[in-house]
N, C-alpha and C positions, 0 to 999 in steps of 0.2 A: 663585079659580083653584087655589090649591094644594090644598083640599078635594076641588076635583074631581079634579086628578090622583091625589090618594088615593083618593079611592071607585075610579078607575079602574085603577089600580094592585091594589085589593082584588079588584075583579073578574075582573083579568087570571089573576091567582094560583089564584081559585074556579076558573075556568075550563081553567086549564091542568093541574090536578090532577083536574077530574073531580066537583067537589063542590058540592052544589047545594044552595040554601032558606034559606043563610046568612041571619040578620040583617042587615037593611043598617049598623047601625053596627058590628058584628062588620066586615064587609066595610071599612068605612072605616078600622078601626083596623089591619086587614091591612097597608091600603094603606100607614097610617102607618110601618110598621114598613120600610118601604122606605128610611128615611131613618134609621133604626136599628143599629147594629152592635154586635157581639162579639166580642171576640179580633180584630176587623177582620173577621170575619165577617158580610156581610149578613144582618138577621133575617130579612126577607121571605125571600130564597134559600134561606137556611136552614129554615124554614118548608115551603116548596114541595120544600126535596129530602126533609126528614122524611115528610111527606106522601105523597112518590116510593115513596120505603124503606118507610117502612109497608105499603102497598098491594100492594107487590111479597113482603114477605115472609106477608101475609095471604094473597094467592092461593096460597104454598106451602105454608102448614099448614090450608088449607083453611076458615077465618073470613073474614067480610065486608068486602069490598075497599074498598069505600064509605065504609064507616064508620073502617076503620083510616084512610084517606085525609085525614076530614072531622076525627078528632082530632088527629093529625101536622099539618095545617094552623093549627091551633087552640092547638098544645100551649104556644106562647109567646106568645099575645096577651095576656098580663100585660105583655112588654115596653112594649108600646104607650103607657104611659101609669104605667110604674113608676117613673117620675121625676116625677108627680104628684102620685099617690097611696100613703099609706101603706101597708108591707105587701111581703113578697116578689113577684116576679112570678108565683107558681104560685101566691098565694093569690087575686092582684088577676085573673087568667086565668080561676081558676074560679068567682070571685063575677062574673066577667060570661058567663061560660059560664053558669051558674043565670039570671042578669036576663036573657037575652034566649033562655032555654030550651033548652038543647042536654040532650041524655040526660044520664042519667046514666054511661053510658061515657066519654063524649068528659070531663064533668067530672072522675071517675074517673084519665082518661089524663091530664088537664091535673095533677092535684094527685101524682101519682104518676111526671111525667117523672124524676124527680131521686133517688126513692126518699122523698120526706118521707112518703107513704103506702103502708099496703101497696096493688098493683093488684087489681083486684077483675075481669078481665075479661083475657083473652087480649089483646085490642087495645091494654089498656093497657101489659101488655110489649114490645108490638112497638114502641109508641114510644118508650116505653123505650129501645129498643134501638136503635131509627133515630133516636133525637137523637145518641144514641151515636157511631153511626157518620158520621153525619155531623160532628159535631163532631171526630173523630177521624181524619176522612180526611185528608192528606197534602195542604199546601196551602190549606185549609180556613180555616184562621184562621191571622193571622198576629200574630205577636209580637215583640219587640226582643229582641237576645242577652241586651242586661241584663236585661230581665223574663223571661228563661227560665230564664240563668241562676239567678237570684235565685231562682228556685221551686224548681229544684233543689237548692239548697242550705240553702232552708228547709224541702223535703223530706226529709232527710238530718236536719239539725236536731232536726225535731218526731221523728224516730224515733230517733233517738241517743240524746235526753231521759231513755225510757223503761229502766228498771230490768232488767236483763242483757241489755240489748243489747250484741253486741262491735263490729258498722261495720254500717252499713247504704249501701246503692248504690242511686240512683235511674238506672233505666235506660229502653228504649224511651220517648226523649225525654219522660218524667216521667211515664209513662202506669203503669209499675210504679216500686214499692219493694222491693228484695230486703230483707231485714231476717235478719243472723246474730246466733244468742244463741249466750250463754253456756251449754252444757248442763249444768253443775254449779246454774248458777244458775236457769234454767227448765226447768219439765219438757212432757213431751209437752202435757197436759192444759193445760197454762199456756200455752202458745202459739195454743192460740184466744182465749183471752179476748186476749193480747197484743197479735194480729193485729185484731181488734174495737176494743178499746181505741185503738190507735194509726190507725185508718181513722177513727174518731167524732174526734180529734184534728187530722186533716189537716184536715175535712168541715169543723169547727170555726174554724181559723187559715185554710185557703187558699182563696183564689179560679183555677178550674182549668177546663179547655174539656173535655168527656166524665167516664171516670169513671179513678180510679188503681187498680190493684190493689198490696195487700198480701200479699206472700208471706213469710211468716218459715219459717227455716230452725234445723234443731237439728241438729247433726253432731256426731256423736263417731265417734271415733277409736281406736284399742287398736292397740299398734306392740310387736311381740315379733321377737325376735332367733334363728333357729336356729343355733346354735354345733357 
């Protein structure tokens, strides 16, 4: 019984998004993902609104609506079964993306949601960008004060750590990090690598819903007096 409400449930998802020839155990593992969550975020939901976003921003730069649709669908079916199997879920996603034959795009988009690879395909940024936002939108996932606190304050932490920083400020609810240095202590050239460095650090320590940006800042100042 419950297999079948999963295939069904798989099917529902194919179907509401427009995406056809799926694998039936592709399709079954969809369905699983219904019983799934992130951040309190439904996968399956999640799943079908990346799907959405994808397809919606393919039709406006003019790439294949189809196809962005069927990898956004696809992009976390490593959840399904990452508490299984060995492995992140972007890796377990595209080694069943490969067993049951999807392009190379769609595997492409699965191993590149996160950035662990470069994309190799317009499609693959777009869902990129539509995990993104979907994980980003307002409501979307939810969290306890203390677990948000807590990230805030280890995002602050892990940037403070680093060598001329003077305070750093974790703002639009953890989604940025402003980061002020010291400019006696770093110089222009040194605030990318800073800004790289302390983004491989967060990626490293934190677990977090879409993506943070890093902005480090260098201000100087010069105060003269006309008498």
């Amino acid at each position: 019984e419950v297999e079948t409400m999963m295939r069904e449930e798989g099917e529902a998802a194919a179907l509401e998004v427009g995406v056809h020839g799926i694998h039936p155990e592709l399709i079954r593992l969809l369905g699983r993902m219904k019983f799934r969550s992130s951040y309190g975020q439904n996968a399956l939901k999640h799943s079908i609104e990346v799907a959405q976003l994808a397809g919606l921003l393919a039709g406006e730069v003019g790439t294949d609506i189809r196809m962005a649709k069927r990898a956004g669908l696809l992009h976390d079916i490593g959840k399904s079964i990452d508490h299984e199997v060995e492995g992140s879920h972007i890796q377990i996603g595209a080694d069943l993306c490969r067993k049951y034959k999807e392009s190379q795009i769609v595997i492409n988009a699965v191993e590149a949601h996160h950035g662990d690879v470069e994309p190799t395909s317009l499609i693959a940024c777009l869902v990129q960008a539509a995990d993104a936002i979907s994980a980003a939108r307002p409501g979307a996932r939810r969290e306890t004060l203390e677990t948000y606190t807590n990230r805030l304050k280890q995002l602050e932490d892990i940037t403070n750590s680093f060598k001329g920083v003077d305070k750093s400020f974790a703002i639009q609810a953890g989604r940025e990090i402003r980061v002020m240095v010291v400019p006696e202590h770093v110089s222009d050239s040194d605030m990318v690598l800073l800004a790289r460095d302390i983004s491989k650090q967060i990626e490293a320590e934190l677990e977090y819903p879409g993506q943070i940006k890093v902005n480090v800042i260098r201000e100087s100042r010069v105060v003269d007096y006309a008498k």
